[in-house]
C-alpha positions in Angstrom: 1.7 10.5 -3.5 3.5 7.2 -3.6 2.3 3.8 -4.8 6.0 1.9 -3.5 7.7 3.0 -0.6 11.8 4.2 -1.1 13.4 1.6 0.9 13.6 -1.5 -0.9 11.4 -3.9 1.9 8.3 -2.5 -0.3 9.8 -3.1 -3.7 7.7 -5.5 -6.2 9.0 -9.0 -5.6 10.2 -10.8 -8.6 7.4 -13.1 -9.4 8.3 -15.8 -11.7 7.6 -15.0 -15.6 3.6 -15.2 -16.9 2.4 -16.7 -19.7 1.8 -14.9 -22.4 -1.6 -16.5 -22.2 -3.9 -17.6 -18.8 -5.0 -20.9 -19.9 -8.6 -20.7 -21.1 -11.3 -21.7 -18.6 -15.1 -20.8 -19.6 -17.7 -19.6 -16.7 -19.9 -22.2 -16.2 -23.7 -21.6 -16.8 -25.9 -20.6 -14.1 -27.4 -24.3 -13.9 -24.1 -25.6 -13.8 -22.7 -23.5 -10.7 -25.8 -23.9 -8.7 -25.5 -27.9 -9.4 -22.2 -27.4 -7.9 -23.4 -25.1 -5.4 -25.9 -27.6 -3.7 -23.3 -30.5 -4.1 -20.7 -29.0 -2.1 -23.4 -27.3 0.3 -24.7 -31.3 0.8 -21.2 -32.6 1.2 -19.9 -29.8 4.4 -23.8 -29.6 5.5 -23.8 -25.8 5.2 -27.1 -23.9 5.2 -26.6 -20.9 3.6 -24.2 -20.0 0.8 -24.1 -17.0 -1.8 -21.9 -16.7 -4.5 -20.9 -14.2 -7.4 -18.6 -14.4 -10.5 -17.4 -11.4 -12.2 -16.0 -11.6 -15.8 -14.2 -9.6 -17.9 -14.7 -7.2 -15.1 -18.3 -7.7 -15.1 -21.2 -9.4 -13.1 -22.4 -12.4 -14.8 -23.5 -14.0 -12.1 -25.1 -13.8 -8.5 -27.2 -16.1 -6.9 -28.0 -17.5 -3.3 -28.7 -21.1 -1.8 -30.3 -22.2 1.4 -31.2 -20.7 4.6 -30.9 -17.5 6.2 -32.5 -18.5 9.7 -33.1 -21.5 11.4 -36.7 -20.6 10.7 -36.1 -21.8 7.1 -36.4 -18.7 5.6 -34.6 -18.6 2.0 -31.0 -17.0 2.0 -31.3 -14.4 -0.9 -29.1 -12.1 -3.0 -30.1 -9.0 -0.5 -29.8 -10.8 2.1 -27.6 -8.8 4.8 -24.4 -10.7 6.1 -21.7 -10.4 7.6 -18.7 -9.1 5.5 -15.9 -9.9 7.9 -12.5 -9.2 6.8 -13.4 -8.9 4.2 -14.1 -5.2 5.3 -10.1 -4.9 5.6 -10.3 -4.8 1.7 -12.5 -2.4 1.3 -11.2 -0.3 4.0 -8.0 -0.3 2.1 -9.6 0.7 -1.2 -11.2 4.0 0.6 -7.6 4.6 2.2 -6.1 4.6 -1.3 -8.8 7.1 -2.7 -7.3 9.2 0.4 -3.8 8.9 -0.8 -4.5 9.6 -3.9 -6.3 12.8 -3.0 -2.8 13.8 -0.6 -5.5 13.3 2.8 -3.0 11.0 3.9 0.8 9.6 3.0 1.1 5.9 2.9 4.6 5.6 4.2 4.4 9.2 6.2 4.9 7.9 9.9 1.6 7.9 11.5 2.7 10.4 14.6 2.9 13.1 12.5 -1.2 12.9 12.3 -1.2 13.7 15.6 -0.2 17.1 17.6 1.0 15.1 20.5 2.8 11.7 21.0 -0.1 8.7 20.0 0.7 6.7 23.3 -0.2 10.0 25.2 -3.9 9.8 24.2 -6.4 8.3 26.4 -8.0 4.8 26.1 -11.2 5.1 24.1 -13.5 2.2 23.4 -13.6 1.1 20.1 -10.0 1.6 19.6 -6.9 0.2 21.0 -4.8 0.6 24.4 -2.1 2.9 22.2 -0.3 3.8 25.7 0.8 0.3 26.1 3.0 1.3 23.1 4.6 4.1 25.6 8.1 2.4 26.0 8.9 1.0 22.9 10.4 3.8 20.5 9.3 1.7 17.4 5.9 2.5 17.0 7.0 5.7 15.8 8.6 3.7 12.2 4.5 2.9 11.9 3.3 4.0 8.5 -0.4 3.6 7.1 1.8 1.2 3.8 2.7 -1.0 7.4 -0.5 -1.4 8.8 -2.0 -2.2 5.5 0.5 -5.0 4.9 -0.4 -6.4 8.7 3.5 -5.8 9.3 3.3 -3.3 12.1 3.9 -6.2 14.5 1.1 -6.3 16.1 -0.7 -9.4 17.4 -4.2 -9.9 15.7 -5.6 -8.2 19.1 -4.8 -6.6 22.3 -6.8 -8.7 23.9 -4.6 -12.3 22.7 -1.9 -11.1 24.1 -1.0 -12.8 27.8 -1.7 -9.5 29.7 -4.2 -7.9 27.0 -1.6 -5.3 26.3 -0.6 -4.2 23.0 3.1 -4.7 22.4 5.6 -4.5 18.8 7.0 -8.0 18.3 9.3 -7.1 15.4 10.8 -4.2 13.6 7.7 -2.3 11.8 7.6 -3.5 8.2 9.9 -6.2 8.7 7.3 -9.4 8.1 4.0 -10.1 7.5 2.0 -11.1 10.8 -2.1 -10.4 10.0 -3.5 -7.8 12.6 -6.8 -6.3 12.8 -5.7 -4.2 15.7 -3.5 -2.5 13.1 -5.9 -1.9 10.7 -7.9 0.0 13.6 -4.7 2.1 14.6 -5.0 3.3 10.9 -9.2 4.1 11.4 -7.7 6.1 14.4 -5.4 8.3 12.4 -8.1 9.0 10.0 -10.7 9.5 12.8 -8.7 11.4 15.9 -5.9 12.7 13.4 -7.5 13.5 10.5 -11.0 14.4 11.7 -13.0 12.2 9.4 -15.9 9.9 9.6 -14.6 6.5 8.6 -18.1 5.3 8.5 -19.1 8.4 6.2 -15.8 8.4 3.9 -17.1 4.6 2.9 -20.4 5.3 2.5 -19.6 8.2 0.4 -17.0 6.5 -1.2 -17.5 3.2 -1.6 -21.2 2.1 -1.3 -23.0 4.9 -2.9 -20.4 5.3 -5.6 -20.5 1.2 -6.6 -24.4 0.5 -6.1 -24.0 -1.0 -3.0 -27.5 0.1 -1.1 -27.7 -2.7 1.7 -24.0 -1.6 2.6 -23.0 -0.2 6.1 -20.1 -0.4 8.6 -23.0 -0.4 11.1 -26.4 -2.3 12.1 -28.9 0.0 9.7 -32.8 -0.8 11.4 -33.8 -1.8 7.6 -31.5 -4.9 7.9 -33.8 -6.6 9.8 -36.8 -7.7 7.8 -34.1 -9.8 5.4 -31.3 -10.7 7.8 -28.8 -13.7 8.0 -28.2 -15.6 11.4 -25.0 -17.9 10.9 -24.2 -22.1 12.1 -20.9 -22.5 13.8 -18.9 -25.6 13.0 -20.9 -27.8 15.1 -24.2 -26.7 13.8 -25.7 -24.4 16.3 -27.6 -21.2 15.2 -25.7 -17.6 16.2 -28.0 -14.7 15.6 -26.6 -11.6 13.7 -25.0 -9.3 15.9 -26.2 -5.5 15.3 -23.0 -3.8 15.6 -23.6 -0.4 16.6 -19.6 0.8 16.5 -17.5 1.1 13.0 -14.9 -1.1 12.6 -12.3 -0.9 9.9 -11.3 -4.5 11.0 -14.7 -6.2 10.8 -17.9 -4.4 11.1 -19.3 -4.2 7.3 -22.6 -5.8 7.1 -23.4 -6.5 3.2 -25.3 -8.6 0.4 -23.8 -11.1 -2.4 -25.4 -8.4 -5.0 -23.5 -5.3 -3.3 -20.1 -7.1 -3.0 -20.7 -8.1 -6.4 -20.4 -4.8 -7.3 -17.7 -4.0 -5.4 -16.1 -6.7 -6.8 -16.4 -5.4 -10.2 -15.3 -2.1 -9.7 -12.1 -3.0 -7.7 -10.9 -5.3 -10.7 -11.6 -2.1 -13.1 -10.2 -0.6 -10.7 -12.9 2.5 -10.5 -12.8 5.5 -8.2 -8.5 5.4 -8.7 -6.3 6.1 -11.1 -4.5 2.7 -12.8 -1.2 3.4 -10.8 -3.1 3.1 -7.6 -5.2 0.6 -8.2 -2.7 -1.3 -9.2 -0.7 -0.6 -6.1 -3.5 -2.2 -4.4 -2.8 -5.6 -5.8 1.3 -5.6 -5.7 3.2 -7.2 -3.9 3.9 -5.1 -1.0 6.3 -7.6 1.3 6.9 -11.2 0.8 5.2 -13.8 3.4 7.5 -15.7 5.5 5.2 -18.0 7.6 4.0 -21.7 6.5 0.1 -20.4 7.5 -1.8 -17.4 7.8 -2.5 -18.0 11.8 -1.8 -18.0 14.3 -0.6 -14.3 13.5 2.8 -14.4 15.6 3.9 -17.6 14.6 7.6 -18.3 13.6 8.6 -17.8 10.4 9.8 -20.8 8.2 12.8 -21.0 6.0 13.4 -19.3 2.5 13.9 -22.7 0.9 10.2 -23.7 2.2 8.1 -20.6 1.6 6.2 -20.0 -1.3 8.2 -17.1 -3.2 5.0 -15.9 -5.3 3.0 -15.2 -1.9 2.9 -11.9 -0.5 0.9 -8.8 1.0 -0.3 -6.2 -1.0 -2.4 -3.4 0.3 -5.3 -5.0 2.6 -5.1 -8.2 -0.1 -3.1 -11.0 -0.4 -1.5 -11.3 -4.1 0.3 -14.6 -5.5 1.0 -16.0 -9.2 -0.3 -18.6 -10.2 -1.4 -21.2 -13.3 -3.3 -17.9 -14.8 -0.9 -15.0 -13.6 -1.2 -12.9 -11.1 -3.9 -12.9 -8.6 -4.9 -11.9 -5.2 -7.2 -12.6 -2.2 -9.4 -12.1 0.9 -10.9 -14.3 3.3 -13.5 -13.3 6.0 -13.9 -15.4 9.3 -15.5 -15.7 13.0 -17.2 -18.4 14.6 -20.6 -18.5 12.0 -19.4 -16.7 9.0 -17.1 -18.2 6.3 -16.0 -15.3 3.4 -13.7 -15.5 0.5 -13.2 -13.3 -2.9 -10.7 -14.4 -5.5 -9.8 -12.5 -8.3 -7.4 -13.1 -11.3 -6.3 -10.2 -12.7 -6.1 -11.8 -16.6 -9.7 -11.3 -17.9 -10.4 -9.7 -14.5 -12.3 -12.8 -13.7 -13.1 -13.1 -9.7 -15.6 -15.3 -7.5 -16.9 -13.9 -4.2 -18.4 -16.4 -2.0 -20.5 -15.4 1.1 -21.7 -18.5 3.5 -23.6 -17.7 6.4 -22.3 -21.2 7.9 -18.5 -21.7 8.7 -18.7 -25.2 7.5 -18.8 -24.3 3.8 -15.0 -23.0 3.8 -14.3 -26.7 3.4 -16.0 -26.0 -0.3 -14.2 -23.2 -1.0 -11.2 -24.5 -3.2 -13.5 -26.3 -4.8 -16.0 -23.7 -5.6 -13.4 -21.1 -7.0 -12.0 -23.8 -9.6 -15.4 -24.7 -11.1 -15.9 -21.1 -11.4 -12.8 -19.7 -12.3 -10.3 -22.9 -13.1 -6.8 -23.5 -11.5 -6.0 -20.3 -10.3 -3.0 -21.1 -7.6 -4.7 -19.5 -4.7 -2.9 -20.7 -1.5 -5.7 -22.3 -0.1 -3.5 -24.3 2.6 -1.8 -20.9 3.9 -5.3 -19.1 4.4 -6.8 -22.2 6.1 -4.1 -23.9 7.7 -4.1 -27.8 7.5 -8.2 -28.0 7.2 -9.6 -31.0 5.0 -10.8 -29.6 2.2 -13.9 -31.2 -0.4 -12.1 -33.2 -3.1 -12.5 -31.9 -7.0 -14.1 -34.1 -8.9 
């Protein structure tokens, strides 16, 4: 297996040099953070918001605030939500345990999963139109390392393009431009080329392996009794959608608690060995735009980019005050996600809101937990007004 690709487009980027020493920033008690909590969930009027904070690769804290419904029942810490993107992450970590087991090749082109040519197979729900790909060569440079790093060339989905048809915009592997269709090209080589159940290979390997019970890529009939509806920006209630199809882009439902756990055992990097895991969170290919979306957008000059941002493998990794670092949001109209881990004292926050409006709290909310930690807050969100830090 390999961790780095040959050519040099997946090299580690030259960070600029650490400290020998993250500047020291304690955990704040529990009364502290849920002070904080209620102040910034006043300030964007959010409902619902859950939060954990992982320390020295440990769970020290998880707690939830709010409501779950617009019944006024309490959000709480097994309360199912929505994981979002924040799915892509995970997905990634169960692809790793794959390559490390030699089921799949991160940079093997992703044809050679396949007995015949991949834009010669049918259109099946769930996945994408792959014989719109039919005249354009280039999808055959596709590897699962590209679609990992969003740099397939893809836009975000089929169906934002003009015509709804799936098209390469770039060289494979040449930029970053975030897709989830691209992440559900790789659930297709696992599923159709590979013969596996995705759905099953993360329950297996993921959620029963890292206490993670009120896990699923699917709507399980026991959510219901303790379930999450969201508010949209402009405060209207959006009931939880039962998603009956797996999604490597999307579909997770989860708790704070069981993406607490997660959380934990990604920094210690459990169920890989330390070469992988650290693959994970390197930087892959450097980021060229001035935001994260839209996905296609131009990209801006060297001179203006930030030179510690870049992919890594279903993450984004930068350096910042404390060293090295890396990220995931998780996004749609009623859900607003992030986790933020530094990797010094394998410190990380994961913040669940079941409200769109508390993203504005996010920057906020990671530095009281964690400190300064450089995230690139302005890239993930684009020019949104953040709460001020006191």
């Amino acid at each position: 297996m390999r961790y780095l690709s040959v050519p040099c487009l997946f090299a580690l980027l030259p960070f600029a040099a650490l400290a020998a020493e993250p500047p020291p920033h304690s955990v704040p008690s529990r009364a502290a953070l849920e002070a904080e909590v209620a102040r910034v969930m006043e300030a964007t009027s959010a409902q619902g918001l859950a939060i954990a904070v992982i320390d020295d690769g440990r769970v020290v804290h998880v707690s939830a605030h709010g409501k779950r419904n617009a019944a006024g029942d309490p959000l709480q810490v097994d309360t199912i939500m929505y994981g979002a993107s924040l799915t892509k992450a995970v997905f990634a970590y169960t692809v790793m345990q794959l390559d490390e087991e030699g089921v799949i090749d991160l940079d093997r082109p992703i044809g050679g999963y396949f007995p015949e040519p991949l834009t010669d197979y049918p259109v099946v729900p769930g996945y994408g139109p792959w014989p719109d790909l039919a005249d354009d060569e280039r999808w055959k440079a596709i590897t699962a390392r590209i679609l990992l790093t969003h740099s397939a060339g893809f836009a975000n989905f089929a169906f934002l393009e003009p015509d709804g048809k799936l098209r390469i915009h770039f060289d494979p592997g040449t930029r970053y431009a975030y897709s989830g269709e691209g992440l559900i090209l790789l659930q297709y080589v696992l599923e159709r080329g590979l013969g596996l159940d995705l759905g099953q290979e993360m329950q297996r390997r993921v959620f029963d392996r890292f206490g993670m019970p009120r896990t699923n890529m699917t709507w399980r009939e026991d959510f219901a009794g303790n379930l999450a509806d969201g508010w949209t920006v402009d405060g209207q209630v959006e009931p939880h959608d039962a998603r009956s199809r797996v999604r490597a882009a999307g579909s997770m439902d989860t708790t704070i608690a069981d993406m607490a756990n997660f959380a934990a055992a990604y920094i210690n990097g459990e169920g890989l060995s330390a070469q992988g895991a650290e693959a994970l969170t390197s930087a892959q290919l450097a980021i060229s735009t001035a935001s994260q979306f839209p996905s296609l957008q131009a990209e801006i000059p060297a001179s203006e980019r930030r030179a510690d941002l870049a992919s890594g493998l279903g993450v984004v990794v930068f350096d910042g005050p404390q060293g090295a670092g890396f990220f995931k949001g998780g996004h749609n109209d009623s859900t607003g996600n992030t986790w933020v881990c530094v990797k010094a004292r394998k410190r990380c926050v994961v913040i669940l809101s079941n409200d769109v409006r508390a993203e504005r709290a996010f920057p906020r909310l990671v530095a009281f937990a964690l400190g300064d930690t450089g995230v690139p807050w302005a890239w993930e969100y684009g020019q949104q007004a953040f709460l001020p830090r006191d």
